[in-house]
Structures are given as structure tokens and as C-alpha cells.
C-alpha positions in Angstrom: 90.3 97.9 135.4 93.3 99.7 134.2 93.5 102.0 131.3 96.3 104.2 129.5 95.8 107.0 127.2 98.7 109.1 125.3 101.1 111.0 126.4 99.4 114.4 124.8 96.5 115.3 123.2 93.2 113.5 123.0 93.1 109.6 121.4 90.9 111.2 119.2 92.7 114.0 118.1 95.8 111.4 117.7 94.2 108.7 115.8 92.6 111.5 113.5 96.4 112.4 112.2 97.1 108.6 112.2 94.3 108.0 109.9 96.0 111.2 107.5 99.1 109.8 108.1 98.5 106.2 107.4 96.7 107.0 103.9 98.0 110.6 102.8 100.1 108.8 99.6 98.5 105.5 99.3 94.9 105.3 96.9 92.8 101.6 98.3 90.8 99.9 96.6 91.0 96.7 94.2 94.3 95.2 92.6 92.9 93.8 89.7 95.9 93.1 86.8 98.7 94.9 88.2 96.3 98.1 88.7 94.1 100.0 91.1 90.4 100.2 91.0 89.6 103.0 92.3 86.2 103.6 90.9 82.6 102.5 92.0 80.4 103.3 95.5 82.6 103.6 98.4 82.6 102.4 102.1 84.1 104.3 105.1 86.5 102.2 107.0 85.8 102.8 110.7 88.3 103.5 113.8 86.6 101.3 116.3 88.6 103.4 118.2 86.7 106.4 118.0 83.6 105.8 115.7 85.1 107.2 112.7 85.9 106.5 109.1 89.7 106.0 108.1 89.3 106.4 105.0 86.6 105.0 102.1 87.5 102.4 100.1 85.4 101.4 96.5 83.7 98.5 96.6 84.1 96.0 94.3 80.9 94.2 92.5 80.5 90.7 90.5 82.0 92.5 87.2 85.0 93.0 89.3 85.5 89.7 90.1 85.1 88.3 86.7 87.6 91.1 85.8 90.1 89.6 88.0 89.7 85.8 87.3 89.9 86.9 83.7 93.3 88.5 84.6 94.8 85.4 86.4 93.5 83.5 83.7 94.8 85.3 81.6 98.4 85.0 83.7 98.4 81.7 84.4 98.2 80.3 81.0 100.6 83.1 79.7 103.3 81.9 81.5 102.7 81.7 85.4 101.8 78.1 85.1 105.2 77.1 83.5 107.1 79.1 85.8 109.5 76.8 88.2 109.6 76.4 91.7 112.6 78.7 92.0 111.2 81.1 89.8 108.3 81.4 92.7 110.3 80.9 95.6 112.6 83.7 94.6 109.2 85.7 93.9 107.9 85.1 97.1 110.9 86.0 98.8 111.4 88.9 97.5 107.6 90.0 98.1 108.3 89.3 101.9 111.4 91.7 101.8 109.8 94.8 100.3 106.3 93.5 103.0 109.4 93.9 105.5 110.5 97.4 104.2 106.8 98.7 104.9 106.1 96.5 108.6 105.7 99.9 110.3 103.1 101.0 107.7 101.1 98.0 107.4 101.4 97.7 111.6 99.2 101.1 111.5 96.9 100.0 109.4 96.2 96.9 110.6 96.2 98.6 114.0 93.9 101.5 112.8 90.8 99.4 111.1 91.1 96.6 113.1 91.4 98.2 116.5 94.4 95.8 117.8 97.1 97.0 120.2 99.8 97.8 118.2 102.2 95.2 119.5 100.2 92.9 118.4 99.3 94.2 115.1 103.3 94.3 114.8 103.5 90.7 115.6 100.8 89.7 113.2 102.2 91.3 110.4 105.9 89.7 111.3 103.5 86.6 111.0 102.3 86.9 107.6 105.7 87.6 106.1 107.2 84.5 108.0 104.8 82.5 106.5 105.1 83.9 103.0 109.1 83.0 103.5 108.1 79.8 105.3 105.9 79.2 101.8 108.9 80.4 99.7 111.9 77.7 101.5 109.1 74.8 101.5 108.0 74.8 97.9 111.5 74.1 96.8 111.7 70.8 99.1 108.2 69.5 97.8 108.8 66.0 95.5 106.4 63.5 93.4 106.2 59.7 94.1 107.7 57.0 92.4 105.3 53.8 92.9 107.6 50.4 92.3 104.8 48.8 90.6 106.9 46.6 88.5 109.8 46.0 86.3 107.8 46.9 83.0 106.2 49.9 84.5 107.3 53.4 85.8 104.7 54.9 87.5 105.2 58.1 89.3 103.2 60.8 90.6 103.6 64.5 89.9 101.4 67.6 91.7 100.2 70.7 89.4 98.5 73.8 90.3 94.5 73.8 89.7 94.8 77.5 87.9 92.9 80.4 89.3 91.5 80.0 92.8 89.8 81.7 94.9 89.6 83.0 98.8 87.7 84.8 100.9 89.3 85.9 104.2 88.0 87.7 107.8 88.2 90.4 109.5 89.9 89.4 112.6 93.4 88.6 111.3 93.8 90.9 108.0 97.0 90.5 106.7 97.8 87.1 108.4 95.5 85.0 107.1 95.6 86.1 103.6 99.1 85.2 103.7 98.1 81.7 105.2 96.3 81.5 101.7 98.4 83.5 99.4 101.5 81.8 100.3 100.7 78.2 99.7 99.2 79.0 96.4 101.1 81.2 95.2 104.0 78.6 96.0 102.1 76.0 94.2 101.6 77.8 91.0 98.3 79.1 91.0 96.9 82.5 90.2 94.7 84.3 92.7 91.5 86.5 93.6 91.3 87.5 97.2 88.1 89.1 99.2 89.3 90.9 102.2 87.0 91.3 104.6 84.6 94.4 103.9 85.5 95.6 107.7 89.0 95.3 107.4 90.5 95.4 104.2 93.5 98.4 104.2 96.6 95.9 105.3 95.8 93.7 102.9 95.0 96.2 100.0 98.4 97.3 100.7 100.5 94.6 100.8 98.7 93.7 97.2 99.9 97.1 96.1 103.2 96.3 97.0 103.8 92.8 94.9 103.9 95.4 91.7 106.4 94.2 90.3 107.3 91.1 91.8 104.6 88.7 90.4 103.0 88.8 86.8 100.1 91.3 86.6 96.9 89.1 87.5 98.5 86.3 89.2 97.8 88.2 92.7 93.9 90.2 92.6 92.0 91.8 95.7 88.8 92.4 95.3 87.3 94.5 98.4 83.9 94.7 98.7 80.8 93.0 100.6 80.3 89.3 101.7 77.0 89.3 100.1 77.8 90.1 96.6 81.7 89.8 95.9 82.3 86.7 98.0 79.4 84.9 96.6 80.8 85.7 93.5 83.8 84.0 94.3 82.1 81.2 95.9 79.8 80.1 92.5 82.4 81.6 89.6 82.6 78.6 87.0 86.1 79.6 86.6 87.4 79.8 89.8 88.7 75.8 90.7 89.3 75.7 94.1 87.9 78.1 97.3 89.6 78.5 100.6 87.1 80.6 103.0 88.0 81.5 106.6 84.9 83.0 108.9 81.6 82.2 110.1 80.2 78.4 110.5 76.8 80.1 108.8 78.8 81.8 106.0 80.8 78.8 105.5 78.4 76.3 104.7 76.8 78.6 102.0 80.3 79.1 100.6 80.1 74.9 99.8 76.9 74.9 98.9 77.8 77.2 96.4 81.0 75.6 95.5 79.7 72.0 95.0 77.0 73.2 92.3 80.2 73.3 90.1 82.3 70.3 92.1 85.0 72.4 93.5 87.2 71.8 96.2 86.5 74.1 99.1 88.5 74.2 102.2 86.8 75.9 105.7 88.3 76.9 108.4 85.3 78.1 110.5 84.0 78.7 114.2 85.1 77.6 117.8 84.2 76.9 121.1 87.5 75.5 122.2 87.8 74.2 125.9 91.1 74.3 128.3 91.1 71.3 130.2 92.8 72.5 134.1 94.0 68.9 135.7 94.5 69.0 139.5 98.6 68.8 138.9 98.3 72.0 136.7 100.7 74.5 136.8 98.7 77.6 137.4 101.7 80.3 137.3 101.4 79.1 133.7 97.6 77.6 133.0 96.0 80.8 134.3 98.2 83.4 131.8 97.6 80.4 128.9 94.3 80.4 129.5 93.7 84.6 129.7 95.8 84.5 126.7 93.6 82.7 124.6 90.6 84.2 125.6 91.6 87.9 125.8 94.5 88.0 123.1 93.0 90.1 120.1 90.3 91.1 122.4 88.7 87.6 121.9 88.0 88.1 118.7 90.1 84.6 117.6 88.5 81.4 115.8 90.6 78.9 118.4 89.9 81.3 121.5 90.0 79.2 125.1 86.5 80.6 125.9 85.4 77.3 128.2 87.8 77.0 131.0 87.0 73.3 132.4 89.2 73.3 136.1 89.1 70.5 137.8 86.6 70.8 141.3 89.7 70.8 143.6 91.5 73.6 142.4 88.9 75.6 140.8 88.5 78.1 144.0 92.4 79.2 143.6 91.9 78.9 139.4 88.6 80.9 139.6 90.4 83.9 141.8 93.4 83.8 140.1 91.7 84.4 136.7 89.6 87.0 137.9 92.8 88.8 138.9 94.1 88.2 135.4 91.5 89.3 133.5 91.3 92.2 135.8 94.7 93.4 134.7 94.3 93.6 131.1 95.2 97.5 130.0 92.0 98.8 128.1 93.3 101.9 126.0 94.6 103.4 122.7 95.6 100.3 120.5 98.7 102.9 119.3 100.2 103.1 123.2 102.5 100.3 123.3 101.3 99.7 127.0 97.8 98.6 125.5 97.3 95.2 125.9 93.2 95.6 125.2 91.8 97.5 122.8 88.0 97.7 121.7 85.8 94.9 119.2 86.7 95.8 115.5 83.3 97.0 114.8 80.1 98.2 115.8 78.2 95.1 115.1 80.3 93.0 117.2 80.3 95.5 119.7 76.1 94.8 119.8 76.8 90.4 119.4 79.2 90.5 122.4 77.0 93.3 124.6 74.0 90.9 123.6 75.9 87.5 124.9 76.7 89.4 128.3 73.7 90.3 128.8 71.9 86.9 128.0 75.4 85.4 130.8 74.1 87.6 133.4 70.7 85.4 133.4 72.2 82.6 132.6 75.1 82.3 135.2 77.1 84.2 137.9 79.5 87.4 136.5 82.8 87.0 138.6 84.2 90.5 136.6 83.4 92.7 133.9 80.5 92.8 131.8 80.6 96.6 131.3 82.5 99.6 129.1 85.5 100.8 131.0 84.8 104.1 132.8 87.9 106.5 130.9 85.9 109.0 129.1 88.2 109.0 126.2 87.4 105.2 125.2 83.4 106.0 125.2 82.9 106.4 121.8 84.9 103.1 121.1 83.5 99.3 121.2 85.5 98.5 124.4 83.9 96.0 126.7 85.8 94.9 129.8 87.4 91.4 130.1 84.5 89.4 131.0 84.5 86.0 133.6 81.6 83.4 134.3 81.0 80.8 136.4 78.1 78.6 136.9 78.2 77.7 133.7 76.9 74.5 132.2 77.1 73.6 128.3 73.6 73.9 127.3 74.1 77.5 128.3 74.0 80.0 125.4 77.1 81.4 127.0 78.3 78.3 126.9 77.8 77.1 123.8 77.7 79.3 121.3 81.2 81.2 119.8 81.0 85.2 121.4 83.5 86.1 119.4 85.1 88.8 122.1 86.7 88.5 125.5 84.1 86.3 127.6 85.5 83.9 129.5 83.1 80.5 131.0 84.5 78.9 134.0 83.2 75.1 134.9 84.0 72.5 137.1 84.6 68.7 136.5 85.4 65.9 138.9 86.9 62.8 136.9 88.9 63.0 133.9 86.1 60.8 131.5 83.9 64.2 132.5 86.4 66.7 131.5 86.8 64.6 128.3 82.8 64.6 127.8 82.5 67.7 128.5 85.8 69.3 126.5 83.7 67.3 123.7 80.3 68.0 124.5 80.2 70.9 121.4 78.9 71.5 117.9 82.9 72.6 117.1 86.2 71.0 117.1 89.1 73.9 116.2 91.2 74.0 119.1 91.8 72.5 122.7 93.9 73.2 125.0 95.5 71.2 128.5 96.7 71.9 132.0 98.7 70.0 133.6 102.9 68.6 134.7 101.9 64.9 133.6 103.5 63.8 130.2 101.2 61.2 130.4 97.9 63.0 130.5 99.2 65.3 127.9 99.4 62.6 125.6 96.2 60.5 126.7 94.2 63.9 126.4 95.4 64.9 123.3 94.4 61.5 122.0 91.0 62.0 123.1 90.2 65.1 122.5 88.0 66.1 119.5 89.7 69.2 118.0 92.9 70.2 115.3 94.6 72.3 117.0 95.9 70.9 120.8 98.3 73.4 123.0 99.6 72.1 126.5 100.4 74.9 129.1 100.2 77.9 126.6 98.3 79.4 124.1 100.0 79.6 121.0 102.2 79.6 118.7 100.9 79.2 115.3 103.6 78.4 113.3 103.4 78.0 109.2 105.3 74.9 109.9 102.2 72.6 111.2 98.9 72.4 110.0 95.7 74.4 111.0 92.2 73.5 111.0 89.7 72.0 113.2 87.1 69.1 113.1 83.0 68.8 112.8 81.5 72.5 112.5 84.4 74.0 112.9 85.7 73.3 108.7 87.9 70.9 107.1 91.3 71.2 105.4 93.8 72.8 106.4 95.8 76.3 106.2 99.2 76.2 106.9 101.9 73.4 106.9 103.4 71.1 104.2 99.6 70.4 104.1 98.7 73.5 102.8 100.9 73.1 99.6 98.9 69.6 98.8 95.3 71.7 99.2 96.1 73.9 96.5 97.1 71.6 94.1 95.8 68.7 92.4 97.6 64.9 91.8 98.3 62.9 88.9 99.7 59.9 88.3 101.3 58.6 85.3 102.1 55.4 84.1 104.8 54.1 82.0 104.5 51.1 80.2 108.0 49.5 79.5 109.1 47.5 76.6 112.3 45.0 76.6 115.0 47.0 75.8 115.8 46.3 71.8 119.2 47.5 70.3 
């Protein structure tokens, strides 16, 4: 296994300056109402890095939530609810341009707390301001309905925003998938309170701090602070109207139990155990890198990771070897070194889950690579584990069927396509899918019959703000992202028009 340290000094001596660096002018903590909260029990952000705090951040309670859906209460019906499309569109652009003034800053933090190589930390930030511009141009496009009923009737349909809503988002993609949630309902016209994840929460915090200005006081409110008490409050507030979560399948359902004690709308967007289906005609120049892409991108810790690899018996000798060599060739190291392309698990309980899954695999099935710490001295007192391959693997494995969360790969074998459709099926989720293969035909048939959202032939990616995201069965329902996006965040009316003969 390779690895790559900096140029001089230890990684801990340089990600102690980065940490002084990152937060020497900026004070976290809540936006609530244009303002910081700085008050109240803190929690020490962790380096996963090296095993110690960034920087401690007060923890917001209930009371602070009911502070900040009072505020965008308070906003919306002062004004933000009468505001016009272009009014937020230009709002929204001009809160991705200052986002884009600060993309180094917020790439540090999201690369600090989170543990990602910086390139990709870069990329997801890019992310969140494209889709906060993406957000911005489609709002302006969005139109009612006019239903040609009849001659004595106009009746016509016309979308408003449900008020003050709420959203709780993880600790995998900071930044990026608040803006999946923050643009769209922003765009749409509703005030917001926002729960980052208690893990991860400095990007976001941030980027909150840097809309003063731009949007009304209270019409954008981040509320840091624990899963247990602050997003629960969210989840059951009688004022909060709507509730888009992203996380756990366990969390989640709470989250709509909770939500349909008052009949709110909730939108999920929960766990995976997506398959890649390798046909005999595949590609594998290109299958094997898609397929190590969406298993070790982000260290595995994605929602739509390919973490069941389903090759097809006659090519699954040259598959199997070939992955091993990719997954054998990921860069473990210092998420600030540019040549990083693994860094470690964002935190210590993770670190234990994914340990724990490896170890149950090596019972279970065969290990083909990894399953261990790297041996560089400098990345011991980070939550690295090494690129980790299986075969032997059958679905009613625990391995096999149950989300990891990190980057543990399952290989498995299949002889006629209605198997690799069974068994691409054969699971409690339904986020995201991927296929193998040169045949425009199969791509089409598969994607037909495969149970999952999300579908990518040959590659693993992109997610663009252009399409809808979400999955099927345990995996949520709704959808971030897309046109799609806009309609979840508001609600439909329709209005009829009763016409008289025209008298003069």
C-alpha cells in the first residue's frame, strides 16, 4: 500500500497550524437571525487525522431551535414570502460568488473535520456552489398550469412556499448536501433551520456566516448540535412544515415517525447497498476504475457507494485481479497533500463500525487485500483502514448485506443475466446501481430492471443538480436535486375561475 506524507515537518505538527490557521478569525457556532451563538456547552471537533480537536464549537439545544424557527417565521411573513423569483435568484447568486471568494477556506475545513483529501474536498465544495447557481438559473424558468377545463372556467395552478422548513444533514458530505437542501428552498421561497451534523459541522457554519448580508436575517439558521436533542427537535417542531433528512435508514424512520404526528411532509434520502452489475462484454479499462471509484471515493464513506461488485463468472478471474491491483494503489496519507487519494474514516466511531465489519468479513468470506491500518507511523493515530476486497461472498452475508459505510469492497459471481438482476435486487435498499458493459441494449434492458434511483453505466458519477437524487424501498423517498427538488419544497394550489358572459 502506498502512502505520502509532507514535504517537512510531521502531519501532525502541520495539521496543528492548519487547525490555527483555518479558525484564527472565524468564531462557530449557531446562525440564528443574522447572528452568532456562541454560548452554551461545547464540543471539540476532531482531526481524524490525528485524534485531535480542531476547534470546539457550542452546541445548540431545543430553545435554540425554537429561537431560529421563530426568526424565519418571523422573516418569512415580514417580507421573504412576497419576495419574487428574481429577487431570490439574484440572492442566491450572489451567495455563491462570495461561497466562491472563500473556496480555499471552506476546502480546509471541510478537509480538516472531515478527513477528505483535499482535492476532493475542493471538488465538493465547487459542488455546492454549482448547485446553489444551478438553484438560482432554475427558479426563474419554473411556471404554473393552465387546465383548459372549459370556456366558462379558468383554472390554473400556481406553487407557493410551505414557510419555515426544516433539515437535518450528515456528516459525510458537509457543505454539499446542505446546499442540495438550501438551494431548492431557498429558491422556492421558504425560510430555513439547518442541523449540521454534530461530527462535521465547520464548512457549513461557515458558509452560513457568509450569507450576512445577502438574505434577510432568519430566512437561513444553523443550528449545530447533537442528533438526539437538536434534530429531534426539528423533526417534531409544530412549526416547522416540511423536513428533508439525509443519513441513517434507523435515524430516518424516527425522523417520519416524528414528522407524521403533526402530518408533515418529510423527504429521506437514506442508506445503500448499491450493486455494479460486470456483463461479460464489459469494458474493464473502465468497469474496474468505476467500480474502485465508487467504492473507495470519500474513503467509502458515500450513501450510493458500489460496495457489491456482481462480475459475471467468465470474467471474474481477470475482474477480481485487476481490482485487487486497484484497490492496492490507492495513496493512504495526509488529506492536505494533493497526492492523497485516501485519507482516514471521519471519526472514531466509524473507525470501530468499519474495523467491526472486517472483522465479522474475515469469517464470513475470503480477504483478497487489506483489512488492516497502513504501516506509516505518522497515520497511526488516524482512523485509516486500508482499501479492503472480498470474495466468496453471498447476500445473506453480513458483509454482504448490510451498508459499511467505509472502503470494503464484496466481489460475487453470477452466471445468467435473470441472476445478476435477482441478485443486483436481492436487498433491503434501492439508492443506486450501477452497469458494465459495451451493449446499448443491456444498458437500457438493465436499467429498466433494476430496483434503484440512481443508475450509472461505465462510471461512477457525476451528480449533477440537474437530475434528481434519491433511491427506492429502505433507502428514502423524494428526491434532492433536480427540477424535482423545487416541487418538494413547495406546496400546489389550484384555482378556479368561474366565468360569466361578457356583459357591456
Amino acid at each position: 500500500m502506498d502512502s505520502t506524507r509532507p514535504d517537512s515537518g510531521t502531519i501532525a505538527e502541520r495539521h496543528r497550524s492548519k487547525h490555527r490557521e483555518a479558525t484564527a478569525d472565524v468564531e462557530f457556532g449557531a446562525w440564528i437571525d443574522g447572528e452568532r451563538r456562541t454560548g452554551g456547552p461545547k464540543q471539540g471537533i476532531e482531526d481524524p487525522v490525528i485524534g485531535e480537536s480542531i476547534v470546539d464549537v457550542p452546541q445548540s439545544d431545543a430553545g435554540d431551535v425554537d429561537d431560529a424557527v421563530d426568526a424565519a417565521w418571523d422573516t418569512f411573513e415580514g417580507g421573504w414570502e412576497d419576495t419574487t423569483v428574481r429577487d431570490r435568484s439574484e440572492r442566491l447568486f450572489e451567495w455563491a460568488e462570495v461561497l466562491a471568494d472563500h473556496v480555499e477556506e471552506l476546502t480546509l475545513l471541510e478537509c480538516l473535520d472531515c478527513g477528505k483529501p483535499i482535492s476532493q474536498a475542493r471538488g465538493e465544495v465547487e459542488g455546492a456552489i454549482d448547485t446553489l447557481e444551478f438553484y438560482a438559473s432554475a427558479i426563474r424558468g419554473q411556471r404554473g398550469s393552465e387546465v383548459p377545463a372549459g370556456e366558462d372556467l379558468h383554472l390554473y395552478t400556481k406553487r407557493e412556499p410551505y414557510g419555515v422548513v426544516g433539515q437535518v444533514v450528515p456528516w459525510n458530505y458537509p457543505l454539499w448536501a446542505a446546499a442540495w437542501k438550501l438551494g431548492p428552498a431557498l429558491a422556492a421561497g421558504n425560510a430555513c433551520v439547518l442541523k449540521p451534523a454534530s461530527d462535521t459541522p465547520l464548512s457549513t457554519v461557515r458558509a452560513a456566516q457568509l450569507s450576512a448580508g445577502v438574505f434577510p436575517d432568519g430566512a437561513l439558521n444553523v443550528v449545530p448540535g447533537s442528533g438526539s436533542e437538536v434534530g429531534q427537535a426539528i423533526a417534531e417542531h409544530e412549526e416547522i412544515r416540511k423536513v428533508s433528512f439525509t443519513g441513517s435508514t434507523g435515524v430516518g424512520s424516527g425522523v417520519m415517525r416524528a414528522a407524521a404526528d403533526r402530518v408533515a411532509p418529510v423527504t429521506l434520502e437514506l442508506g445503500g447497498k448499491s450493486p455494479f452489475i460486470v456483463f461479460p462484454d464489459a469494458d474493464l479499462d473502465k468497469v474496474v476504475q468505476a467500480v474502485a471509484d465508487g467504492i473507495f471515493y470519500s474513503t467509502g464513506e458515500i450513501c450510493d457507494a458500489f460496495s457489491r461488485a456482481l462480475v459475471h463468472e467468465s470474467i471474474a478471474d481477470e475482474f477480481t485481479e485487476r481490482f485487487v491491483e486497484a484497490a492496492e494503489s490507492y495513496v493512504l496519507g495526509d488529506p492536505l497533500d494533493e497526492e492523497t487519494t485516501m485519507g482516514p474514516l471521519t471519526s472514531k466511531s466509524q473507525f470501530e463500525t468499519v474495523t467491526d465489519y472486517v472483522e465479522t468479513g474475515k469469517e464470513e468470506a475470503n480477504l483478497l487485500c487489506g483489512g488492516g491500518r497502513p504501516d506509516d507511523p505518522e497515520l497511526t493515530d488516524g482512523y485509516y483502514v486500508e482499501p479492503t476486497v472480498f470474495d466468496g461472498v453471498t447476500n445473506d452475508m453480513t458483509v454482504g448485506c448490510e451498508e459499511i459505510f467505509g472502503p470494503v469492497q464484496t466481489i460475487q459471481t453470477f452466471e445468467s443475466y435473470d441472476e445478476a438482476i435477482e441478485l443486483a435486487n436481492d436487498t433491503q435498499y434501492g439508492l443506486a446501481s450501477g452497469i458494465g458493459t459495451e451493449s446499448t441494449s443491456l444498458v437500457h434492458q438493465t436499467a429498466d430492471d433494476l430496483d434503484a434511483g440512481l443508475v450509472y453505466v461505465n462510471e461512477y458519477g457525476p451528480i449533477m443538480p440537474d437530475a434528481p437524487y434519491g433511491g427506492f424501498k429502505r433507502s428514502g423517498f423524494g428526491k434532492d436535486l433536480g427540477l424535482e427538488a423545487l416541487d418538494h419544497y413547495q406546496r400546489q394550489k389550484s384555482v378556479y375561475v368561474n366565468l360569466d358572459e361578457p356583459e357591456l
